[in-house]
N, C-alpha and C positions, 0 to 999 in steps of 0.2 A: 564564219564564226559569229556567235550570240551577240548582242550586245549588250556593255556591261550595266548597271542601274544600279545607284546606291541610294540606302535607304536607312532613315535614324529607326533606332530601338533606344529601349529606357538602358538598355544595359550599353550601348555605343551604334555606330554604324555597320552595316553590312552591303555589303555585294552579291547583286545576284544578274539575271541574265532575264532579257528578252526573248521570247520566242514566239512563235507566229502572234505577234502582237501581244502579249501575255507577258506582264513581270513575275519571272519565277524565283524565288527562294529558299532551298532547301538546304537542312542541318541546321538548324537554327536553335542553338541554346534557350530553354524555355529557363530551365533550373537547374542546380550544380551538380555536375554528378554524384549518384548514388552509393556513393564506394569506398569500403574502409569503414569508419568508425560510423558512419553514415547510412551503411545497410540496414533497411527494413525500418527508416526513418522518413518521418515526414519529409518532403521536397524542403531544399533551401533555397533562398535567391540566387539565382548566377551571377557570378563575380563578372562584374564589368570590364572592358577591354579599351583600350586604346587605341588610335587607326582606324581601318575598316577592316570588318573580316569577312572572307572567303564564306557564300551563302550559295552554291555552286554545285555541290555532292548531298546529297541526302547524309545522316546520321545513322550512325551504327542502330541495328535491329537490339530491342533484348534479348535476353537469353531463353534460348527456346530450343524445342526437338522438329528437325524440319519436315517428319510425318507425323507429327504429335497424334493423329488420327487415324492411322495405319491404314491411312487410303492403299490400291494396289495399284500399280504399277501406272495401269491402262488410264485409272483417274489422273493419279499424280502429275502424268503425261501435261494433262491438258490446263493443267497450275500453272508450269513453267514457262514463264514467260521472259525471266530476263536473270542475270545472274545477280542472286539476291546479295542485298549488303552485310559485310561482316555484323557478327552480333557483339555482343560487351554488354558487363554491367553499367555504362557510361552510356544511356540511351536516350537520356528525358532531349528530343529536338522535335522540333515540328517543320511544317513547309507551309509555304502562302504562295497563290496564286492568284492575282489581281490584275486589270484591266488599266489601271493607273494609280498613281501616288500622288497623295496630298494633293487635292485638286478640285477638294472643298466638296466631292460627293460624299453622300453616305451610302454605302452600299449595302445590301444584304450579306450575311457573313454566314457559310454555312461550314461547320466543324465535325468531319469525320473522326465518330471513331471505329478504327477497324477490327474486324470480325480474327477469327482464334479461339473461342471461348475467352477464358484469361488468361490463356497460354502459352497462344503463338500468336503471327501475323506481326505489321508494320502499316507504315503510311505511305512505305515506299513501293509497295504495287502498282505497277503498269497500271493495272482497273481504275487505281484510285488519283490516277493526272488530274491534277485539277484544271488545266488545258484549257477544256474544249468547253465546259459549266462555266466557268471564268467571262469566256468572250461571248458563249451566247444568252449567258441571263445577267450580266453584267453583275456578278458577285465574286465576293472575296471566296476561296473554298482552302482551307486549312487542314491540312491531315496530321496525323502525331502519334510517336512512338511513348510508349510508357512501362514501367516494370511487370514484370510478367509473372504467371507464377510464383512459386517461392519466395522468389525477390519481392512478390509486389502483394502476396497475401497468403503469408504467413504466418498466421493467428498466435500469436506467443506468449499474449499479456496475462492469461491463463494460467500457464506452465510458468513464466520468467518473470511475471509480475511490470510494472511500470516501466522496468528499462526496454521493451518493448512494446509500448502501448505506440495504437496504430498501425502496429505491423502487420495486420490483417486487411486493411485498407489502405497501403500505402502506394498500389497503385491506380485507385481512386484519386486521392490525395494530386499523384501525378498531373492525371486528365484536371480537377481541379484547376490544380496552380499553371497546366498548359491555356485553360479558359481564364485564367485572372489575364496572364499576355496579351490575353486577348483583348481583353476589358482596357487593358494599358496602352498597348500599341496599336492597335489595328487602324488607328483612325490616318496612323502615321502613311497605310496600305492604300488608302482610300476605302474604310469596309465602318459599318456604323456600329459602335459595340452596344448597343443599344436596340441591335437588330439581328441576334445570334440566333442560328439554328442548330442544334448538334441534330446529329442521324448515327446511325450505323447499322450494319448489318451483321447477325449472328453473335457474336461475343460481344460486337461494339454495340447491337441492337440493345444487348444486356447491360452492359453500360450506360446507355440514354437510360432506361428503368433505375436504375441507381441513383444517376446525376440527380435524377424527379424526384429521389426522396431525400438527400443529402442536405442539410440543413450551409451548407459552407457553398456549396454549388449554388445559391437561390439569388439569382439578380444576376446571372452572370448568361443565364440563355433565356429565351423567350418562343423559342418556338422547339418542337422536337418530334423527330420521325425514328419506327422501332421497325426493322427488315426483319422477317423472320429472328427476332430476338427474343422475346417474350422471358422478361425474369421478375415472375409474380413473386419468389420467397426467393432468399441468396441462404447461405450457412450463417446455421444458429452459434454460437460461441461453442457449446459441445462438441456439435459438428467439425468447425474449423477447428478444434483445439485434437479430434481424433489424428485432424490430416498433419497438425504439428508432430505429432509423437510418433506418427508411423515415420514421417521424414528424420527425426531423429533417430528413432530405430535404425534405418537403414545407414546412416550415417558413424552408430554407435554410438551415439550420443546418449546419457540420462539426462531427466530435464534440469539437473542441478549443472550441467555443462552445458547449458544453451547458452550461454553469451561468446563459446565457443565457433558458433554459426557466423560472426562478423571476422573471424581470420580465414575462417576453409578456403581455397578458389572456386571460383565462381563456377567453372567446369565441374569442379566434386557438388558443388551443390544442384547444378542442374543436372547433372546424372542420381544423385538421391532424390528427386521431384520424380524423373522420369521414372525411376523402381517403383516409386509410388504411384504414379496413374497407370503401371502396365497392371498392376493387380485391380483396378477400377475394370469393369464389363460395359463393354458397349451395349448391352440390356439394359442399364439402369440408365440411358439420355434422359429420360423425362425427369432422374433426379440431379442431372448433371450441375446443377446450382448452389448445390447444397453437399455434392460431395467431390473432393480432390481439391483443388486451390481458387478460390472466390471469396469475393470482398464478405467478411464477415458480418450479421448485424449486429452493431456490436453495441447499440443506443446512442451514442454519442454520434459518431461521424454519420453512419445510417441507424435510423430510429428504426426503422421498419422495414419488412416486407421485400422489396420495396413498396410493391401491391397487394402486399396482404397486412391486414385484414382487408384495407378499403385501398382507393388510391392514394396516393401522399398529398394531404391538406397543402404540402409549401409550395406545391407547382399545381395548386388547382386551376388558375388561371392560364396553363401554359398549351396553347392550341396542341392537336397531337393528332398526326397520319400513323395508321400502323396496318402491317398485311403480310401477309407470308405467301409458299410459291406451292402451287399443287401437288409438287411432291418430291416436297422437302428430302423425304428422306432416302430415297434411290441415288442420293450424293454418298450417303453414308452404306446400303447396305444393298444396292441393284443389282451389282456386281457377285455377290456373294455368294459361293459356291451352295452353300446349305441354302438359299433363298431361290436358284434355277429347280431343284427337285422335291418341290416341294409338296406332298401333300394332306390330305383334310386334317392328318393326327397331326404332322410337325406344324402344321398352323395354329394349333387349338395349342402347341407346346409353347413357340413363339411369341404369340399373344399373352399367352400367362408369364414369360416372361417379365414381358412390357408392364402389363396393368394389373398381374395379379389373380389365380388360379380363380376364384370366388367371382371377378369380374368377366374374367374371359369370356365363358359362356354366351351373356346376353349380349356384350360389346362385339361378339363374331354376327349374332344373330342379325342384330341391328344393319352390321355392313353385310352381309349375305342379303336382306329384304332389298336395300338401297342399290346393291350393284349385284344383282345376278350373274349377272354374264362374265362376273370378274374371275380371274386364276386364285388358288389360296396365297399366291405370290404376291400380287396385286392388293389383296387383304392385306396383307400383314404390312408393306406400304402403306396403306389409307390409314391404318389405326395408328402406326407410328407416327405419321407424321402431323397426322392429328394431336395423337399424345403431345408430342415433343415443344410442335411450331402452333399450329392454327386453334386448339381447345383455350391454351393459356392465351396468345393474343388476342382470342374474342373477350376473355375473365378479363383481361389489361383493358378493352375497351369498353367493355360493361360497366366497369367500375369506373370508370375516367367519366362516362356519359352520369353516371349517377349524382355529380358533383353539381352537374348542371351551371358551371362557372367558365366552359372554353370548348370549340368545337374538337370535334373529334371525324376521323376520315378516317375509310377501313380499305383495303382494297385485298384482291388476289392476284396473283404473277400466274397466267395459266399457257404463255408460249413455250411451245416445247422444241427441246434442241435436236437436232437429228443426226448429230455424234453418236457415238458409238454403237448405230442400228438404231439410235431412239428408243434406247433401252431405259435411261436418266429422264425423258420426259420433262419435265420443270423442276428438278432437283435445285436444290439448296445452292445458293450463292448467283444462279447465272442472272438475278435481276441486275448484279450489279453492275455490269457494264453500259447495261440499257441507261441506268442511270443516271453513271458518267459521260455517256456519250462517248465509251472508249473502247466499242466494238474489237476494232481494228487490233484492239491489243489481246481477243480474247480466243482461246479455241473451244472452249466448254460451247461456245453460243455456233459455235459452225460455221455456215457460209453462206446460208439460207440469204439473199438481198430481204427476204420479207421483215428480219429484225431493223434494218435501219429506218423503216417510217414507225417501228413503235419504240424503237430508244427515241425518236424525235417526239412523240408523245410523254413518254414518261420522264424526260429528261427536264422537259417545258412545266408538268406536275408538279418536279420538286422543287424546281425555280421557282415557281407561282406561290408556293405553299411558305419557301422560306423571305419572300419578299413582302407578302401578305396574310398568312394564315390558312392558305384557302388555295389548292391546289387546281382548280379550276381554267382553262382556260380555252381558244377556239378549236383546239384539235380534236376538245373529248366531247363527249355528254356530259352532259349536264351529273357533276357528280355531288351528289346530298350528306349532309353531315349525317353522322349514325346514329342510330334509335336504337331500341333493343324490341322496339315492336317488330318493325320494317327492314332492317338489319340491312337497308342499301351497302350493296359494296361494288367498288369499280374492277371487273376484271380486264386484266391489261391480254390483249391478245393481240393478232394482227386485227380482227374488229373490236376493240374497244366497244364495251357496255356496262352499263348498271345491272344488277343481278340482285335480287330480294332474297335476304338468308341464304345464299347458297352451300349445299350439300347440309340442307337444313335435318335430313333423319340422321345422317352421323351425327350434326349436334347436338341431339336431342338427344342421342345412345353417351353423354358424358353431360346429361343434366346433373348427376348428384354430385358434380365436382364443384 
């Protein structure tokens, strides 16, 4: 049996458990639940408790669809890792995993947020144990659940006027008031709040982009890493105010019955979310930011962008790692019956798709000069995931180098998994185990012995980066902050190297973006 550990919060004490030398935490009331007259409301303070409470079981998932992505079967497979936690509107908890308490260090503090788009996912992923980061970089690592979807951005102030204002960023707002916790307690953890890092990957990536322009987030992190997230523009007020109406539509709502939206169950409202994204196409990813449920920019909570026009002047100072995975998008579409037979016509159809009949053309030509030898299969991968992952994360790091106020570190995930025939290749998400250092919990990464000496590379990169800025250290090369001349980027492989603008003629085939 674990051994028990209690530990003070501002809101009272809790208990949690030792394990392989590691004080663990989980379910941990950040803010009051969301629920009732309180829906699509700013976070409240958690009411305080007396005693110690039980910090033992992770917290209820939000409300979410558990293929929101209509992965098939043979992917899905390789998700499942453990039987996930019930979901509920009652979600705002976090988890801590730390080395010791109160014992007068300051540690590095590094805060996931996890990936979903802003629709699914948890902090309660096998992937995301903070375990094994905990004991071997000696940092606090904090994961956390936040409102989703509907619940958490649902643009209404528009349609419903001030009795919903913020309802379009409320679970922003979340993540927020889960980093003030942080600011408040952590020190309680042994973790320095003075020394935050947030990361995430994919949705969570999109998130860190956010946090960097939120004027209420600013003093609360200091360092930040984007995984394949890249979210240069989020939804314009128009935008998010189309995705209110169509949810009301489906619900039979007019918009003079929207304060109707805080009695429904949570069930009938997550089932009118889900009517609304089944009619969104998985053609339009590249605009996936801007259309279905995402933090609105509404001027206030987000002024901007986040990265558009420029980068956000309030975190110009905030060091920044950012890199996506060779081929992002064979998570999303490798598998695909229409993507096996394909050829020159349904590629030139696909691609118009993606970027647009008038683009198609030269963006095919460009990757036919660069990869000859490639299938039209293979094409329409490299442009997607281009599109989607690696064009916007170079715009995000262009624009961050432009400020000339905080380094910047770019990198590619180019190991490939040899699942499924090694059909996936370095698809979307499998950096993340590498990480965490939490292989052993992964099937996506395979069996290959060669990943565990470069999770111990990349694992030691993020530690380095969030302790110091500067993810450097004796297992890699020598890795150089990024120019826009020299475009140094670290590709993480089983040989680890620097690489100057790599797949520098695709970049060049999306100069006018």
């Amino acid at each position: 049996m674990a051994e028990a550990v209690i530990a003070d919060t501002a809101a009272g004490k809790i208990r949690g458990a030792v394990e392989r030398g590691v004080n663990i935490f989980k379910g941990i009331p950040y803010a009051a639940p969301p629920i009732g007259a309180r829906r699509f409301r700013p976070p409240h303070s958690v009411a305080p408790w007396s005693g110690v409470r039980d910090a033992l079981a992770y917290g209820a998932r939000a409300m979410q669809d558990d293929n929101a992505f209509a992965l098939p079967p043979a992917l899905l497979k390789l998700f499942v890792m453990a039987e996930p936690m019930p979901m509920n509107e009652d979600c705002l908890f976090l988890n801590v995993w730390t080395p010791a308490l109160s014992d007068g260090r300051k540690r590095p503090v590094m805060f996931w947020c996890h990936g979903g788009a802003f629709i699914a996912g948890s902090g309660s992923s096998p992937w995301y144990d903070g375990t094994n980061l905990a004991a071997k970089g000696d940092v606090v690592v904090v994961t956390i659940n936040h409102r989703l979807g509907a619940f958490g951005y649902l643009h209404l102030e528009d349609i419903a006027g001030r009795e919903f204002e913020s309802a379009g960023v409320a679970g922003m707002l979340d993540i927020v008031a889960a980093l003030k916790w942080v600011r408040d307690n952590i020190a309680n953890f042994g973790g320095d709040p003075d020394n935050v890092t947030i990361f995430g990957e994919s949705g969570g990536g999109a998130k860190v982009c956010v946090l960097m322009a939120m004027p209420e987030a600013r003093g609360l992190f200091h360092k930040a890493i984007i995984q394949s997230g890249p979210a240069v523009e989020m939804a314009s007020r128009a935008d998010a105010s189309e995705t209110a109406r169509q949810l009301l539509g489906e619900l039979g709502l007019s918009p003079s019955q929207t304060a109707e939206l805080r009695s429904i169950s949570a069930e009938r409202l997550a089932q009118a979310q889900a009517a609304v994204l089944k009619k969104v196409s998985m053609m339009s990813f590249a605009n996936r930011r801007r259309i279905g449920f995402n933090p609105v920019v509404d001027e206030t909570h987000l002024p901007q962008g986040p990265f558009a026009p420029a980068a956000p002047a309030i975190s110009a100072g905030i060091p920044l790692m950012i890199g996506t995975n060779k081929d992002e998008m064979t998570l999303f579409f490798g598998l695909a019956p229409w993507l096996e037979a394909m050829d020159e016509a349904a590629m030139h159809s696909r691609v118009a798709m993606f970027v647009g009949a008038e683009r198609a053309p030269a963006i095919i030509a460009a990757y036919r000069k660069a990869r000859p030898s490639d299938a039209p299969r293979d094409i329409v991968l490299a442009i997607a995931t281009d599109q989607a992952m690696r064009i916007p994360s170079l715009v995000i790091a262009d624009r961050k180098v432009a400020q000339a106020a905080a380094p910047v570190f770019v990198y590619m995930f180019t190991w490939e998994t040899p699942v499924l025939e090694g059909k996936l290749k370095s698809p979307h998400a499998l950096e993340i185990p590498f990480v965490f250092d939490t292989l052993h919990t992964s099937k996506l990464a395979g069996d290959s012995p060669a990943r565990f000496p470069l999770s111990e590379k990349m694992s030691k990169a993020w530690l380095a980066f969030a302790r110091n800025g500067d993810p450097n250290h004796s297992g890699l090369p020598r890795w150089p902050t990024y120019d826009v001349e020299r475009r140094p980027t670290m590709m993480f492989s089983e040989q680890c190297r620097i690489e100057d603008d790599p797949f520098r003629a695709e970049r060049l085939a999306w100069s006018c973006d």
